[in-house]
C-alpha positions as CSV (number, residue, x, y, z in Angstrom):
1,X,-92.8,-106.7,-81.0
2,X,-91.0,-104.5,-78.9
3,X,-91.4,-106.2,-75.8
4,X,-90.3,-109.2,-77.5
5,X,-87.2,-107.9,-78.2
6,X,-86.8,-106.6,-74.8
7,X,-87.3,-109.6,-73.5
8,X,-84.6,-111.5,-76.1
9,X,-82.1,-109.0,-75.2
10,X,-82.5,-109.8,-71.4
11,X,-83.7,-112.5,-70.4
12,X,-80.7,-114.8,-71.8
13,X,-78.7,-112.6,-69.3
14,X,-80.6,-112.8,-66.1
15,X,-81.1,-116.3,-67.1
16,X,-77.2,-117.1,-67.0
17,X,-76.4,-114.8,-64.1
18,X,-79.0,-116.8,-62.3
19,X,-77.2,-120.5,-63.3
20,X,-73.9,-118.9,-61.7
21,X,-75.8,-117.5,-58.8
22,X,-77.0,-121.2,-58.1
23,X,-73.9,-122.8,-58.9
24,X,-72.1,-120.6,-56.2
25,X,-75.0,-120.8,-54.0
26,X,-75.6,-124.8,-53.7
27,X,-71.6,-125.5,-53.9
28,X,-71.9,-126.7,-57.8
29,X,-69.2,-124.2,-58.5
30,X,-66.5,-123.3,-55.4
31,X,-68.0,-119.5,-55.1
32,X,-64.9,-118.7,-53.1
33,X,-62.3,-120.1,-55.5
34,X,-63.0,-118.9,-59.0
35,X,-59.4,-117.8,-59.6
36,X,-59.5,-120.2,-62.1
37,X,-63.0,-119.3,-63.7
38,X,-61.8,-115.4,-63.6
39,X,-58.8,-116.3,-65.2
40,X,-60.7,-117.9,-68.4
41,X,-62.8,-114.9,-68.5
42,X,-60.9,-112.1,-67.6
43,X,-57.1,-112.8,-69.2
44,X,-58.5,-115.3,-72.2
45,X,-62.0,-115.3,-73.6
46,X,-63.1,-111.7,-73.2
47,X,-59.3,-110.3,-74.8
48,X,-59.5,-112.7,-77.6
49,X,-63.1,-111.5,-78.5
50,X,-62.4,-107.4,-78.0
51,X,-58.7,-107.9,-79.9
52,X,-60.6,-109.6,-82.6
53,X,-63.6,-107.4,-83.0
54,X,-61.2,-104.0,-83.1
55,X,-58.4,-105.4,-85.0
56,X,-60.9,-106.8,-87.7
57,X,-62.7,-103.3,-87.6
58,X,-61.7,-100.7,-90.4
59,X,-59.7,-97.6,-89.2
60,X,-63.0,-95.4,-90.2
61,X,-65.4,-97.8,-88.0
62,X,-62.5,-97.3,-84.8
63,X,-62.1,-93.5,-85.9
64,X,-65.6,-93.3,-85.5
65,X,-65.7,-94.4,-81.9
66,X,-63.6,-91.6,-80.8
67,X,-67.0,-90.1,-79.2
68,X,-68.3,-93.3,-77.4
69,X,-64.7,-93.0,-75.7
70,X,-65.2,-89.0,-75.0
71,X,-69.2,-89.9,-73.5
72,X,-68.0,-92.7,-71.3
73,X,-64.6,-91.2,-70.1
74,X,-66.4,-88.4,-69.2
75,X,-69.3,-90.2,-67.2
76,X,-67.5,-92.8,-65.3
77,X,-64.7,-90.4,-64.4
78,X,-67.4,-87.6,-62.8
79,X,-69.6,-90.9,-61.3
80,X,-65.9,-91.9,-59.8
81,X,-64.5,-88.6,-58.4
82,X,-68.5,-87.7,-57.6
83,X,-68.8,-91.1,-55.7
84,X,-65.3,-91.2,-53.8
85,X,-65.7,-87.8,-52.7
86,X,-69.0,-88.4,-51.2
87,X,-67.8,-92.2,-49.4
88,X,-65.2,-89.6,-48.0
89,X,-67.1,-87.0,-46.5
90,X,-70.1,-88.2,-45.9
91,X,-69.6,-91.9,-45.0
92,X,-66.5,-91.3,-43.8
93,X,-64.8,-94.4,-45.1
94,X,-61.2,-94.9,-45.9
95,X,-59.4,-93.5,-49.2
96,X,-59.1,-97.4,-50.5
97,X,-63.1,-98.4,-49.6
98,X,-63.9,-95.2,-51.1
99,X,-61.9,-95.4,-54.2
100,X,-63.1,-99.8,-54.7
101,X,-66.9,-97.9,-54.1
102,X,-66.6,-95.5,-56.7
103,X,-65.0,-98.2,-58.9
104,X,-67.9,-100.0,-58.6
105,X,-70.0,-97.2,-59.2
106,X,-68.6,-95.8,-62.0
107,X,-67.6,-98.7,-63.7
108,X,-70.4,-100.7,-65.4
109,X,-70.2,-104.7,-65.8
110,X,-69.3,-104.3,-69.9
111,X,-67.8,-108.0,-70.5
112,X,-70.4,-109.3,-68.0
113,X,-73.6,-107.7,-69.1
114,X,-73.1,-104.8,-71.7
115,X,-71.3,-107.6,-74.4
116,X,-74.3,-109.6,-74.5
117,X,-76.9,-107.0,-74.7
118,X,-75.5,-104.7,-77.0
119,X,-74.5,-107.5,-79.4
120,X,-78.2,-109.1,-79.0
121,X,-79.6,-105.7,-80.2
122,X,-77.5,-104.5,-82.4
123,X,-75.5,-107.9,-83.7
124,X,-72.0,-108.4,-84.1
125,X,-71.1,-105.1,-84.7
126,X,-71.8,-104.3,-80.7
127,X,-68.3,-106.0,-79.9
128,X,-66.4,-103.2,-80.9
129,X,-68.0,-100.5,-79.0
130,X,-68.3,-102.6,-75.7
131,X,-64.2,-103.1,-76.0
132,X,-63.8,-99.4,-76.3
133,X,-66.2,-98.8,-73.4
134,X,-64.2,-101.6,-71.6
135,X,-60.9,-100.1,-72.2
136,X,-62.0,-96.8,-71.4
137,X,-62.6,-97.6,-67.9
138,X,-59.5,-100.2,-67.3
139,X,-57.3,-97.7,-68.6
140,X,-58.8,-94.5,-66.9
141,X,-60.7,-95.3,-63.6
142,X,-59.3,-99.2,-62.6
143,X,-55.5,-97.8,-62.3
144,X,-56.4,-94.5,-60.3
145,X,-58.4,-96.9,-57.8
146,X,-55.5,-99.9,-57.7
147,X,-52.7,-97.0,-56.9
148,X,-55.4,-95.8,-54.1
149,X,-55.1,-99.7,-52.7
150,X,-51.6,-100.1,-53.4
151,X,-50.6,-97.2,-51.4
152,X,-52.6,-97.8,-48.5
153,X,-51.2,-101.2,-48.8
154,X,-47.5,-99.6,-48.5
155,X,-48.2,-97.2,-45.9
156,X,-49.6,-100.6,-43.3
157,X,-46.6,-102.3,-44.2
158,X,-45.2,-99.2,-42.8
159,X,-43.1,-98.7,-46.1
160,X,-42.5,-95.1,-47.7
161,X,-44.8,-94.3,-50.6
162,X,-42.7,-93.7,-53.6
163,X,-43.0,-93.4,-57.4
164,X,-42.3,-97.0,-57.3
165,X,-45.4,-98.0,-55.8
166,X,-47.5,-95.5,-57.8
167,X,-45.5,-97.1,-60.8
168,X,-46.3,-100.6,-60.1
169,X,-49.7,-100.2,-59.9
170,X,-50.5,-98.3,-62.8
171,X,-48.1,-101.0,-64.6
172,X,-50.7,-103.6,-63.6
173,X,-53.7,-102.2,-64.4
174,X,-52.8,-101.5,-67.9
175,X,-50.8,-104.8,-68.6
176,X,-54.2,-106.9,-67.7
177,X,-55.0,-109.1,-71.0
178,X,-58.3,-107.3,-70.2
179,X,-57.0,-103.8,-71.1
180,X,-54.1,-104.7,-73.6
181,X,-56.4,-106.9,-76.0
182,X,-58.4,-104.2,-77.0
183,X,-55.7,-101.4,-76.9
184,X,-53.6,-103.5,-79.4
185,X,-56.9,-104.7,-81.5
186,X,-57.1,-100.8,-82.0
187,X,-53.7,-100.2,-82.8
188,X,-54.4,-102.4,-85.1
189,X,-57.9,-101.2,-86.9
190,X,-55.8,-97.2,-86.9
191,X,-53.0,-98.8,-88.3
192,X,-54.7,-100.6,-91.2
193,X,-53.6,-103.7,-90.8
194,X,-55.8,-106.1,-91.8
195,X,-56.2,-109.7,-89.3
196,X,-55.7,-112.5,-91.1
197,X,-59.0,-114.9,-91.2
198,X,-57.1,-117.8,-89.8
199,X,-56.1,-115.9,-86.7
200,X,-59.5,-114.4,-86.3
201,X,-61.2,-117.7,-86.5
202,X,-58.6,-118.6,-84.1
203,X,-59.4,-116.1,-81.6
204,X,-63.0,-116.1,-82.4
205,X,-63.5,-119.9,-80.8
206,X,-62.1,-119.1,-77.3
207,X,-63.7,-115.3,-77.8
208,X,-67.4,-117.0,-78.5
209,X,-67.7,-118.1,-75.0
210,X,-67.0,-114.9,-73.6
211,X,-70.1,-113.6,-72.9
212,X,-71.6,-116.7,-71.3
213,X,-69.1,-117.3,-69.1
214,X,-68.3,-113.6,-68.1
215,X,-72.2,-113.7,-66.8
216,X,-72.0,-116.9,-65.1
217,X,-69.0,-115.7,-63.3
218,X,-70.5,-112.7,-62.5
219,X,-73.3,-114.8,-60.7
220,X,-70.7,-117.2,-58.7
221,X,-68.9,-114.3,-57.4
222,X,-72.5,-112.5,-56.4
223,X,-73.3,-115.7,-54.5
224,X,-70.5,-115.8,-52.4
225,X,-71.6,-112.2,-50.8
226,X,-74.8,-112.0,-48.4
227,X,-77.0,-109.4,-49.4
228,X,-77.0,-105.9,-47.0
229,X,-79.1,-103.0,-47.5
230,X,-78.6,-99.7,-46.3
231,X,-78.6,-96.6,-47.3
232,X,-75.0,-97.0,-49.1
233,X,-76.2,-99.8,-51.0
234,X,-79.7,-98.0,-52.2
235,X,-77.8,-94.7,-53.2
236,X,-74.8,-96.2,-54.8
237,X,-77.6,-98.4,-57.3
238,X,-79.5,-95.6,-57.4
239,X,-76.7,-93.7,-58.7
240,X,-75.5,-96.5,-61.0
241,X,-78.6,-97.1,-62.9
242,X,-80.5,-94.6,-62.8
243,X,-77.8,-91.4,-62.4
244,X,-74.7,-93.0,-64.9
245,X,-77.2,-93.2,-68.2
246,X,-78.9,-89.8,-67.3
247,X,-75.2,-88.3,-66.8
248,X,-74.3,-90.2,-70.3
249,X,-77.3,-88.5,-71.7
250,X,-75.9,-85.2,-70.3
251,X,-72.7,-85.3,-71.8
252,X,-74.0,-86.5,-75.2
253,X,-75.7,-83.1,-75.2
254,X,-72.5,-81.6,-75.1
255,X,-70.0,-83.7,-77.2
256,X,-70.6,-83.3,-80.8
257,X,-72.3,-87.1,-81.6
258,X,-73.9,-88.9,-84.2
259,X,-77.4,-90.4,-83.0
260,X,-76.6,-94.0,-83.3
261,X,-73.4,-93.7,-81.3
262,X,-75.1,-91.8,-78.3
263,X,-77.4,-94.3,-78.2
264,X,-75.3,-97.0,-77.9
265,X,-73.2,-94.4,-75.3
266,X,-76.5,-94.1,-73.1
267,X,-77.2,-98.2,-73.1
268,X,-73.8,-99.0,-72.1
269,X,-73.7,-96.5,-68.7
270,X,-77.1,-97.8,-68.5
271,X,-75.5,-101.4,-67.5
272,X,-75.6,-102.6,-63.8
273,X,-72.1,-102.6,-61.9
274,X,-69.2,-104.7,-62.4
275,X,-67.6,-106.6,-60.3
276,X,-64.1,-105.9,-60.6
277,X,-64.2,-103.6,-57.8
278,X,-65.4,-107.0,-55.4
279,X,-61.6,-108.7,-57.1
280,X,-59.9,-106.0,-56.1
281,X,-61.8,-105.6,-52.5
282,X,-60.8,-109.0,-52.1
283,X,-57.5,-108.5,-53.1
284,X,-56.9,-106.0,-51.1
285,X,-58.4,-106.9,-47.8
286,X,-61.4,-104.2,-48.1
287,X,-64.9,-103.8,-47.5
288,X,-66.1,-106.3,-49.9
289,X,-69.5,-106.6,-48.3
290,X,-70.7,-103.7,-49.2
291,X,-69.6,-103.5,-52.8
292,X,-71.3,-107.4,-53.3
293,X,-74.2,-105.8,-52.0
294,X,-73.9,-102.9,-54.7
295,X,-73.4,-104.9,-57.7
296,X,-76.1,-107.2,-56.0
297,X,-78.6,-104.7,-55.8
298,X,-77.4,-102.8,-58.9
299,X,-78.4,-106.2,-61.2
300,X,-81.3,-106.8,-59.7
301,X,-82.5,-103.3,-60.3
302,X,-81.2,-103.3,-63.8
303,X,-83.9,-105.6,-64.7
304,X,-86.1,-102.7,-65.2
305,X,-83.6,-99.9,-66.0
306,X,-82.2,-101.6,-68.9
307,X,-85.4,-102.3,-70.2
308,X,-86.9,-99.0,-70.1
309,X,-84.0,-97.8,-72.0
310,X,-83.8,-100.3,-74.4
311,X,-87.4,-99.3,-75.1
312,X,-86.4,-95.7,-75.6
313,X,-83.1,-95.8,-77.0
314,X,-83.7,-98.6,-79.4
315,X,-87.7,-98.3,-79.9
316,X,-87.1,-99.7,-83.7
């Protein structure tokens, strides 16, 4: 039974992440023009379906996540500073690799892979903690490491770093559809007001396919990267798969919790990288070879990771 319901939980995932993979990798899909594909994902389907699971939750149920957003602030914020101070000093890269690095790191692939696995385990009721998870890290660790970029960007255009700069990028990062959609859905659940059925429906169609589609992105973009491993690559997936639940598990030990919602804390660092760190590295002009390789390597290894904690955080 229980490896049945591993295997329903994860094998849908891999399965769609490998379509995308081969779509990217025998030039079904254009791997290195999925602007468009991103753009359905990131500023449409995934917002619609976070803004309609928080503003249709009850201000108890979002009151009630304020420890999921505690766990996972806390974990991807020590993975980041613990990461980018490391790419520093030891691997001597620049301030803008290292911060993309630690992104990736710290930062685990929520609308890609967390969405459809917490929602296959738990049901519907998954949404809403994956959107708090999701805005957790777009609001707390994506802007830190877009000012980073920006700035380095500024300074080889040989303009003066200013407030401006350090404004614009933070306005950015939390203007993304990505970030505002579930910000306002919880505005909404604290402030009580109810969203009407039409509108959910509404939002629910586009919302539906977010999942799918957020994996089989995932799998063009990883396609589009050949594979390097190095010592970089192992310890960064090392550190994401393995390290980011066990630090979760740390902190839950330390934040006052209820089971359930620790749990659900623990599975969701447990999640391979994302891939926004490989957007921005392209963006940006930065070592996007190495970060592929990461959120490569990271998936790959997840396999197993996930499912030994789904077998011990959700044994029922």
């Amino acid at each position: 039974m229980m490896s049945n319901a591993i295997l329903m939980a994860l094998v849908p995932v891999f399965f769609v992440l490998l379509l995308g993979y081969a779509a990217g990798r025998f030039h079904i899909v254009d791997n290195l023009q999925v602007d468009a594909l991103n753009a359905l994902v990131m500023d449409f389907a995934v917002p619609a379906s976070l803004f309609a699971a928080t503003a249709s939750a009850s201000r108890k149920e979002m009151i009630d996540q304020i420890p999921l957003f505690i766990v996972l602030a806390v974990t991807m914020a020590l993975l980041y500073v613990a990461w980018y101070l490391a790419a520093r000093c030891l691997a001597k890269v620049s301030r803008p690799d290292a911060s993309i690095q630690a992104l990736t790191v710290g930062f685990p692939n929520l609308a890609g892979v967390g969405l459809p696995i917490l929602t296959s385990i738990v049901g519907p009721a998954g949404v809403v903690p994956v959107a708090v998870a999701l805005a957790t890290g777009s609001i707390l660790i994506s802007p830190v490491t877009l000012i980073v970029a920006e700035m380095d960007a500024a300074k080889a255009r040989g303009e003066d770093i200013a407030l401006r700069q350090i404004l614009t990028a933070i306005g950015r990062a939390v203007t993304k559809p990505v970030v505002l959609a579930p910000a306002l859905g919880i505005v909404f659940s604290l402030s009580n007001v109810s969203l009407d059925a039409l509108a959910h429906a509404c939002l629910a169609l586009i919302g539906s396919s977010a999942a799918g589609v957020a994996l089989f992105l995932t799998g063009a973009i990883l396609s589009a990267h050949r594979f390097q491993l190095n010592w970089k690559v192992a310890a960064a997936t090392v550190t994401a798969d393995i390290v980011r639940p066990l630090a979760a598990l740390a902190v839950t030990h330390v934040v006052p919790i209820s089971p359930d919602i620790a749990r659900t804390a623990i599975l969701l660092a447990a999640v391979p990288s994302g891939f926004f760190g490989i957007l921005f590295a392209v963006n940006y002009r930065l070592d996007s070879a190495t970060v592929g390789s990461v959120v490569i390597a990271s998936t790959g290894v997840s396999a197993v990771t996930l499912a030994i904690a789904i077998a011990m955080l959700f044994p029922g």
